[in-house]
TORDRENVO-184834 format. One record per residue (C-alpha): residue number from 1; z, y, x. Coordinates in Angstrom, 3 decimals, padded with zeros to 6 digits. Example, Ala and Ser with C-alpha at 12.3 -4.5 7.8 and 13.67 -1.06 7.14 Angstrom:
BEGIN
torro 1 c3 007.800 c2 -004.500 c1 012.300
torro 2 c3 007.140 c2 -001.060 c1 013.670
***
This chain:
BEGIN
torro 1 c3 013.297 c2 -155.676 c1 -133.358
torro 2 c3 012.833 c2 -156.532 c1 -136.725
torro 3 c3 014.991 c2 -158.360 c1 -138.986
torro 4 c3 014.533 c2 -161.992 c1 -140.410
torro 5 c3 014.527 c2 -162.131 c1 -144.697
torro 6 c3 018.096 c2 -163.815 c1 -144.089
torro 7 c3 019.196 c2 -161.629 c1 -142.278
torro 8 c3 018.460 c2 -158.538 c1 -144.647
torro 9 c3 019.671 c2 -160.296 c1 -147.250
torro 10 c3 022.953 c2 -160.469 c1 -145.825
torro 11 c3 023.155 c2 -156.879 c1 -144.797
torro 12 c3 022.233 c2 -156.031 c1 -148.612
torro 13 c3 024.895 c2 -158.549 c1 -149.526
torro 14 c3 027.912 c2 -157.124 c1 -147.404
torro 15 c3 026.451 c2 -153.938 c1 -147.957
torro 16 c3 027.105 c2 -154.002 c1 -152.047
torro 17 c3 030.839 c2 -155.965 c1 -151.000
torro 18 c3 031.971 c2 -152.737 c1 -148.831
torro 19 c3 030.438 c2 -150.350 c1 -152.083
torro 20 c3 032.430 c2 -152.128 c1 -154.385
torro 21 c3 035.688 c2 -152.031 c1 -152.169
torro 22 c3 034.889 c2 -147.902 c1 -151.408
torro 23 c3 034.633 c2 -147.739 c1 -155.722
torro 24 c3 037.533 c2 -150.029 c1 -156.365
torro 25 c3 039.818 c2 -147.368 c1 -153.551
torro 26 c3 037.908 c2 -143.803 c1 -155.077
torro 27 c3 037.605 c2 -144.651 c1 -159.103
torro 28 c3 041.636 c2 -144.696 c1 -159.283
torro 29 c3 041.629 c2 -141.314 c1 -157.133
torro 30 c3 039.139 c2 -139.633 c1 -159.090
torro 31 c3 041.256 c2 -140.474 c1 -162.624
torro 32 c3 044.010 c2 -139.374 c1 -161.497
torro 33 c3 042.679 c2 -136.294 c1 -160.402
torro 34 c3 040.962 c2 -135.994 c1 -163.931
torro 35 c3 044.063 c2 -136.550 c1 -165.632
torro 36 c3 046.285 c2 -133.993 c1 -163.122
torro 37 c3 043.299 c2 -131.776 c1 -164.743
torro 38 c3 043.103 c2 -132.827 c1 -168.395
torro 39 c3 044.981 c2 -131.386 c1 -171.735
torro 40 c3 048.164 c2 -133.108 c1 -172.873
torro 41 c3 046.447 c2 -134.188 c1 -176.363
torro 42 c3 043.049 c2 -135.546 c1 -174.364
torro 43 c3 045.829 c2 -137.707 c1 -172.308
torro 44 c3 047.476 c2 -138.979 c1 -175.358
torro 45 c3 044.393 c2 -139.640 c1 -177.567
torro 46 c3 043.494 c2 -141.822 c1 -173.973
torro 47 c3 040.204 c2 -139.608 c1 -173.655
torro 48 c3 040.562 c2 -138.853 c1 -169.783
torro 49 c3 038.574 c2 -141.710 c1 -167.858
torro 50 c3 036.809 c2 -140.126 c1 -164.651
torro 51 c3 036.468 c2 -136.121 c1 -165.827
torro 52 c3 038.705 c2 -133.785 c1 -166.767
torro 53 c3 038.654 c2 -133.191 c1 -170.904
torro 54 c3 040.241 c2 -129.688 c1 -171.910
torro 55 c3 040.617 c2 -128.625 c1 -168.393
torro 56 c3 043.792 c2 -126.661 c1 -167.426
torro 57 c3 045.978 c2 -126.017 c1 -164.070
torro 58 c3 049.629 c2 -125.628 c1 -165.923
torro 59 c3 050.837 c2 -129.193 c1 -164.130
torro 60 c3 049.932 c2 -127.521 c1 -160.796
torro 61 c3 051.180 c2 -123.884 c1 -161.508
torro 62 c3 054.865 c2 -126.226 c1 -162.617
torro 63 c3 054.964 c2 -128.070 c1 -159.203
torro 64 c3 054.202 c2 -125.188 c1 -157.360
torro 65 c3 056.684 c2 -122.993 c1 -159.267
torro 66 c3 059.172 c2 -125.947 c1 -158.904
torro 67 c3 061.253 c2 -125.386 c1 -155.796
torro 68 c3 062.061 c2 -129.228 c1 -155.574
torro 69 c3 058.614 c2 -130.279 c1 -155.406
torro 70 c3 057.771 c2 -127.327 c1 -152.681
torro 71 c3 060.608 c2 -127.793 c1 -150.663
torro 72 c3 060.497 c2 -131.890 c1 -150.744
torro 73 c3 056.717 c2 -131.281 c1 -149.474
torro 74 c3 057.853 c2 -129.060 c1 -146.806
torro 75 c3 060.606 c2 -131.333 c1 -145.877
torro 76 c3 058.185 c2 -134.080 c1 -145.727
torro 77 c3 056.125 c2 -132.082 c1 -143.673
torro 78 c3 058.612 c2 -131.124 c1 -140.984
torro 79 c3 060.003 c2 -134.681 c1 -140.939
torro 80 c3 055.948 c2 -136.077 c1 -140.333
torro 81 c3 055.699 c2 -133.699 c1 -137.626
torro 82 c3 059.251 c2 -134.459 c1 -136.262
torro 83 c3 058.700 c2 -138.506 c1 -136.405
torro 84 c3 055.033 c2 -138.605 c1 -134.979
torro 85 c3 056.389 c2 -136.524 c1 -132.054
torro 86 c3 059.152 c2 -138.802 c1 -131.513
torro 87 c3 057.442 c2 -141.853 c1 -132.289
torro 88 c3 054.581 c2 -141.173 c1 -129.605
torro 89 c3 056.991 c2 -140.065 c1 -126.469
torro 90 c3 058.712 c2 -143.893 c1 -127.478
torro 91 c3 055.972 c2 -145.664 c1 -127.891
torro 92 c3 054.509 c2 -144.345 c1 -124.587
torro 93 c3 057.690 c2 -144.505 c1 -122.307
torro 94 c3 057.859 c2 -148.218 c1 -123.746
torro 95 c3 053.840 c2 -149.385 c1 -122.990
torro 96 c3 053.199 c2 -147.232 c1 -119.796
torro 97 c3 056.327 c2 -148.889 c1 -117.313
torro 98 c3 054.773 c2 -152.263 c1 -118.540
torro 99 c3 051.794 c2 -151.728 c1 -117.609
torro 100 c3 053.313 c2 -152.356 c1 -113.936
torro 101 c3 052.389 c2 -155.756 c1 -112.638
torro 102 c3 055.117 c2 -155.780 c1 -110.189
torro 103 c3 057.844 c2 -154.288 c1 -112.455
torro 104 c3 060.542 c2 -157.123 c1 -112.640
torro 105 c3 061.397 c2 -158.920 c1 -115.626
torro 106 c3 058.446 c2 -157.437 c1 -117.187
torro 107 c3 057.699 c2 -161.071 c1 -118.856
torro 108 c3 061.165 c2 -160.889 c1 -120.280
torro 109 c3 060.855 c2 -157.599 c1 -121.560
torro 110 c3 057.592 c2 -158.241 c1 -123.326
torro 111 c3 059.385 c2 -161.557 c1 -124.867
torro 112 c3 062.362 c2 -159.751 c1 -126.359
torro 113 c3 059.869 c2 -156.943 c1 -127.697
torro 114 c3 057.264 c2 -158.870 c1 -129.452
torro 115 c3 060.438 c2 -161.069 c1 -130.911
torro 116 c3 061.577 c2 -158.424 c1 -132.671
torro 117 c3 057.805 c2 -158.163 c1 -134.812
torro 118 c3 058.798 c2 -161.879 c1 -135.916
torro 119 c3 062.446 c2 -162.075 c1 -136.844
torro 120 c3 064.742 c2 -158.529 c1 -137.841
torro 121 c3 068.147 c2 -158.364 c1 -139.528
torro 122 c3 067.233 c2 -157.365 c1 -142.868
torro 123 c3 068.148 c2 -154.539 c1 -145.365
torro 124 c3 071.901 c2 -155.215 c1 -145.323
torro 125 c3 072.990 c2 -155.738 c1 -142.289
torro 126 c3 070.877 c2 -152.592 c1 -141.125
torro 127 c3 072.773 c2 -150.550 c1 -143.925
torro 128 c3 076.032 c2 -151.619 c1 -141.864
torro 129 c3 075.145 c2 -150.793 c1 -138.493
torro 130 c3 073.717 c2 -147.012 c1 -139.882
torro 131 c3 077.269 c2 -146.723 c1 -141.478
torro 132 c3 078.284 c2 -147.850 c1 -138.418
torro 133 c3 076.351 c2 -145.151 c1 -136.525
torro 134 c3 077.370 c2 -142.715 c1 -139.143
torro 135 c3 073.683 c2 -142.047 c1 -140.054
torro 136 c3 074.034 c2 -142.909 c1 -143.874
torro 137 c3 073.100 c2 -139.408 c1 -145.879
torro 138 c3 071.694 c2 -137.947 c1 -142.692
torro 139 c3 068.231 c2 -136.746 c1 -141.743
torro 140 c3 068.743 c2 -138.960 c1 -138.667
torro 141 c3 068.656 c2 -142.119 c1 -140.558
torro 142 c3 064.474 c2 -141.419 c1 -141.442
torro 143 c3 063.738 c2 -140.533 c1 -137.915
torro 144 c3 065.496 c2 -143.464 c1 -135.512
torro 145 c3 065.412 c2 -146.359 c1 -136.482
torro 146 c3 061.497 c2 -146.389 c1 -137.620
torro 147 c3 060.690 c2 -144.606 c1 -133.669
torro 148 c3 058.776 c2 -147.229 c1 -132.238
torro 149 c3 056.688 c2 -149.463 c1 -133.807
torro 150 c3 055.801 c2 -152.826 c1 -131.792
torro 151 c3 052.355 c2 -153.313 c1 -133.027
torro 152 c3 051.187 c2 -149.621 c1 -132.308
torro 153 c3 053.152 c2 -150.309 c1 -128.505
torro 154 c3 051.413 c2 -153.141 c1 -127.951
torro 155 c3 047.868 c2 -150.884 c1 -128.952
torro 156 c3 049.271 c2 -148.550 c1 -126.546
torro 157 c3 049.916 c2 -150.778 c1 -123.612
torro 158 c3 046.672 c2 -152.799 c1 -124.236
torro 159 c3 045.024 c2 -148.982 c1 -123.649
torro 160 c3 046.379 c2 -148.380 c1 -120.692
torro 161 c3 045.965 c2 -151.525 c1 -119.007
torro 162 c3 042.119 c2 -150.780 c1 -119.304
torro 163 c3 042.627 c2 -148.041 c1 -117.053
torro 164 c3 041.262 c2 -148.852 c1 -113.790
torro 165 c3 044.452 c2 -149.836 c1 -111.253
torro 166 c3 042.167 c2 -148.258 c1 -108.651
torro 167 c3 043.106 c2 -144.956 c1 -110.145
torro 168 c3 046.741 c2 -145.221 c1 -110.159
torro 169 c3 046.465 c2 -146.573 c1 -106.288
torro 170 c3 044.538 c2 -143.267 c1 -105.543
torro 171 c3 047.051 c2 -141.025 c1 -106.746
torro 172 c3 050.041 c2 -142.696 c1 -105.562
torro 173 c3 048.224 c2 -142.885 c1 -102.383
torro 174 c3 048.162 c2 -138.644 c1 -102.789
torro 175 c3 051.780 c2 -139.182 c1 -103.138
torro 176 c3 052.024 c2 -138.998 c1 -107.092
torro 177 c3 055.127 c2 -140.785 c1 -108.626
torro 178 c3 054.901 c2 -142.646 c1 -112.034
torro 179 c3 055.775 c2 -139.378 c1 -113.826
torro 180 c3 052.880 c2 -137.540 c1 -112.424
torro 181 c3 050.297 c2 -140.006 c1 -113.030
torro 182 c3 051.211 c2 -140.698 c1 -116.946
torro 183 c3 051.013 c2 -137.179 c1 -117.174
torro 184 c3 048.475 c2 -136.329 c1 -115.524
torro 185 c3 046.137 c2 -139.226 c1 -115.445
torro 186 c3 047.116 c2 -141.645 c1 -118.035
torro 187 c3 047.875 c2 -139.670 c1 -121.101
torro 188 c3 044.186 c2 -137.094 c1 -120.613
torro 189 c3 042.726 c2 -140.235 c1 -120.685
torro 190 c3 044.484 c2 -141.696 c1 -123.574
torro 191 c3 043.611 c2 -139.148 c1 -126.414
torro 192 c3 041.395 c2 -141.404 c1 -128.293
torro 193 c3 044.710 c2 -144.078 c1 -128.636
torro 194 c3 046.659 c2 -141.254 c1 -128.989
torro 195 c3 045.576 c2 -139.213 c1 -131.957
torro 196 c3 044.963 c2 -142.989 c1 -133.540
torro 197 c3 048.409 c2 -144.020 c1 -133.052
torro 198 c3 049.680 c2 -140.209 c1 -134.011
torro 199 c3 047.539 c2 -140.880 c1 -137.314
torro 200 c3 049.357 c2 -144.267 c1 -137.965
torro 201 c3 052.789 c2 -143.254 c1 -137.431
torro 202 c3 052.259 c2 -139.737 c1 -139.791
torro 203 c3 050.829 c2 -141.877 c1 -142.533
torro 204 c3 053.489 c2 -144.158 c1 -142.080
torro 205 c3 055.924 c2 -141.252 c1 -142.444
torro 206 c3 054.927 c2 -139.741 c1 -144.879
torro 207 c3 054.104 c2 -142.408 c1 -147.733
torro 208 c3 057.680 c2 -143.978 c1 -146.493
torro 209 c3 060.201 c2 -143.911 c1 -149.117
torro 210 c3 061.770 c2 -147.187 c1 -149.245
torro 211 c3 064.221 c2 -146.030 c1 -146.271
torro 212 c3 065.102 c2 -142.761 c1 -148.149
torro 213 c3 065.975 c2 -145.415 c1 -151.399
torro 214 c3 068.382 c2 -147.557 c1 -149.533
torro 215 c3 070.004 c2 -145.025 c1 -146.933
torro 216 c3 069.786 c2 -141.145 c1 -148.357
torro 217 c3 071.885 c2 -140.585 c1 -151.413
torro 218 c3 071.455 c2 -136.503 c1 -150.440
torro 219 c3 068.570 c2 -135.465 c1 -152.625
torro 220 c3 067.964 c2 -131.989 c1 -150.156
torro 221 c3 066.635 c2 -134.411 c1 -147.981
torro 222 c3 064.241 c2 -136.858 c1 -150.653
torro 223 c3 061.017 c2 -137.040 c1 -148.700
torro 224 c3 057.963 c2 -136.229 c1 -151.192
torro 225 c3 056.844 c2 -140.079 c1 -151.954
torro 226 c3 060.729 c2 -140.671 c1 -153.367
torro 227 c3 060.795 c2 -137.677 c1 -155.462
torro 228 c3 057.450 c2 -138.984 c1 -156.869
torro 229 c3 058.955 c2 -142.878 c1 -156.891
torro 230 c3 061.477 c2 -141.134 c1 -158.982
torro 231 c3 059.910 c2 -139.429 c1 -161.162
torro 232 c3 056.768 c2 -142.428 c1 -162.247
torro 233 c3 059.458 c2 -144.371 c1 -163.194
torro 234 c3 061.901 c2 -141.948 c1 -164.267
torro 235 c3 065.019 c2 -143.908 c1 -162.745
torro 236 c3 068.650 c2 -143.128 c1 -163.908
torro 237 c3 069.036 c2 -141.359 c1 -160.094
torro 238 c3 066.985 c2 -138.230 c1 -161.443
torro 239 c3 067.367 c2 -136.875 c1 -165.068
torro 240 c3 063.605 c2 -137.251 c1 -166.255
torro 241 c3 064.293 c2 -133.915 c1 -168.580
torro 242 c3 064.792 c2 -132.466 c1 -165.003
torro 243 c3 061.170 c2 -133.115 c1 -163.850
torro 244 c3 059.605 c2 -131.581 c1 -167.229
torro 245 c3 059.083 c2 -134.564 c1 -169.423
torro 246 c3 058.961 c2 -132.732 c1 -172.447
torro 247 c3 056.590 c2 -135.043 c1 -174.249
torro 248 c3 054.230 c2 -137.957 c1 -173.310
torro 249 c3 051.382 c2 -135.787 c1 -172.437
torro 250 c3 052.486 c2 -133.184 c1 -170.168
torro 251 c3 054.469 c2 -135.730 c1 -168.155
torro 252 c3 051.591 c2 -137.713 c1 -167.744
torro 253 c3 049.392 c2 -134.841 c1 -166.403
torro 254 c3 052.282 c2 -133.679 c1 -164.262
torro 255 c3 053.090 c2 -137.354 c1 -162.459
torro 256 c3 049.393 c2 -137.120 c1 -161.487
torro 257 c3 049.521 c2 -133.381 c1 -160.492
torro 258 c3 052.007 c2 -134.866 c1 -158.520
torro 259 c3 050.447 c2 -137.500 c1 -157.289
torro 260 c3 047.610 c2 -135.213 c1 -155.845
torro 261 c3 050.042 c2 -132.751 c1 -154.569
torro 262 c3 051.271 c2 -135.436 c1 -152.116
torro 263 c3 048.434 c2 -136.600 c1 -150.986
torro 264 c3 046.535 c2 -133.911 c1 -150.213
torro 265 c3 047.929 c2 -132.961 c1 -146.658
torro 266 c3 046.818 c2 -136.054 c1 -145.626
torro 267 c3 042.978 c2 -136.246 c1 -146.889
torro 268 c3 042.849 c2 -132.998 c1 -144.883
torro 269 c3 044.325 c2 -133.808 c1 -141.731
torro 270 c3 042.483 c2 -137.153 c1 -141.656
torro 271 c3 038.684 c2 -135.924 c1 -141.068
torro 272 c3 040.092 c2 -134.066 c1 -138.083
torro 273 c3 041.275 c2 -137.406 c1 -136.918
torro 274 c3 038.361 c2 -139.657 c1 -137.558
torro 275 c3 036.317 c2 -139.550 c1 -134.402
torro 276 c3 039.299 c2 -141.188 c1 -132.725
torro 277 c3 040.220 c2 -143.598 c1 -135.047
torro 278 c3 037.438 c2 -146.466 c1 -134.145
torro 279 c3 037.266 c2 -146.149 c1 -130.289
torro 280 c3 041.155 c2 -145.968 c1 -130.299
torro 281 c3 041.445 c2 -149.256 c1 -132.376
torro 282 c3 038.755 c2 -151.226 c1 -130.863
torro 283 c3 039.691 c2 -150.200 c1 -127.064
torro 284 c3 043.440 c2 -150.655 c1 -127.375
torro 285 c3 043.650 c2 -153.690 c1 -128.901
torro 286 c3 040.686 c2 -155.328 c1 -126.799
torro 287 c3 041.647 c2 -155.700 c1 -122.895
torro 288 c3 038.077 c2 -155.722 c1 -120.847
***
């Protein structure tokens, strides 16, 4: 079928829009990889644009020597792995029992949930009930309370509701319980939402800081995005002499050698990811 003129215009059109978004998200990656890359003096003379100029690896060799910058990234690692893990077995004991026509109260339940994506306490009176909980200055306090996000249940349950009820009749007809079907019928199928939802919630995790800021005064336990908060703006919390800001230059290429250093786990885990992330989107959050 071919295409009217109006109609290829607008494809050009929306075509050159998306190009200019994909430039305006890759030009700021690609300086700051240039400037992780560049010479102190090409940094201060303000030479560095989108290739390296005097091209050296001494910010990399310092945060890899660094044991706070390995051990934050490791520690950010192992709390990622920790929170997706938990996140998912939430988020799926929370969508699958609603999924249940007959399950009573279920309107109720879905009322009091989706509430809570409206209205929430706020920072303060969450930094009481943590105190409360004694989870202030604990690793606790970045994995439980962020567990289960509404929005990526509600993707979830929107999944499995698309599963044929037929199937769930046949098996309980075999004389499966609930337990046996999720695991064996409802989560196989479920992969695509799944490793989308995983994807979300390790993101999520691992460019968090802000919770780290208001609840974790124990700096063994500063997740990588703080350490970096800390040291782009070089707040009184963290001696900027301590991060090697010895002069202008080197702690410019060093905040961007930083910069790449946490991002990079994620750029490769992501491609790995990617053939799940449309059809888990699009099929979750549309009920057929």
């Amino acid at each position: 079928m071919f295409k009217k003129k109006g109609e290829k215009i607008g494809d050009y059109v929306f075509t050159f829009i998306c190009a200019l978004f994909i430039l305006a998200c890759f030009l700021p990656l690609v300086n700051v990889l240039a400037r992780s890359l560049s010479s102190p003096e090409a940094i201060i003379r303000n030479k560095v644009t989108l290739w390296p100029r005097g091209l050296n690896f001494d910010a990399y060799r310092s945060v890899l020597s660094d044991s706070k910058y390995t051990w934050s990234l490791a520690w950010t690692a192992i709390l990622t792995v920790i929170c997706t893990i938990v996140s998912m077995v939430m988020t799926t004991m929370c969508a699958y029992p609603l999924t249940y026509v007959k399950l009573k109260g279920r309107r109720i339940i879905n009322v009091f949930i989706i509430f809570t994506m409206y209205f929430s306490a706020g920072a303060i009176p969450n930094y009481l009930l943590y105190k409360d909980l004694n989870l202030i200055n604990k690793p606790l306090v970045l994995i439980i309370p962020a567990c289960l996000s509404v929005f990526n249940m509600i993707i979830m349950r929107s999944f499995l509701d698309n599963i044929p009820e037929s199937i769930r009749e046949s098996a309980e007809i075999d004389g499966a319980g609930p337990t046996r079907i999720l695991l064996s019928i409802y989560i196989p199928l479920s992969i695509p939402v799944i490793a989308t939802l995983s994807l979300f919630y390790a993101v999520g995790r691992w460019n968090g800081f802000s919770d780290a800021l208001m609840f974790m005064n124990n700096r063994q336990y500063y997740p990588i995005q703080l350490l970096l908060y800390n040291i782009i703006n070089s707040i009184s919390r963290i001696d900027s002499s301590k991060e090697g800001f010895v002069t202008p230059g080197v702690s410019e290429t060093l905040k961007s050698a930083t910069v790449i250093f946490a991002l990079l786990p994620i750029l490769m885990i992501y491609p790995w990811l990617q053939r799940y992330f449309i059809s888990g989107v699009t099929i979750g959050a549309v009920k057929g």
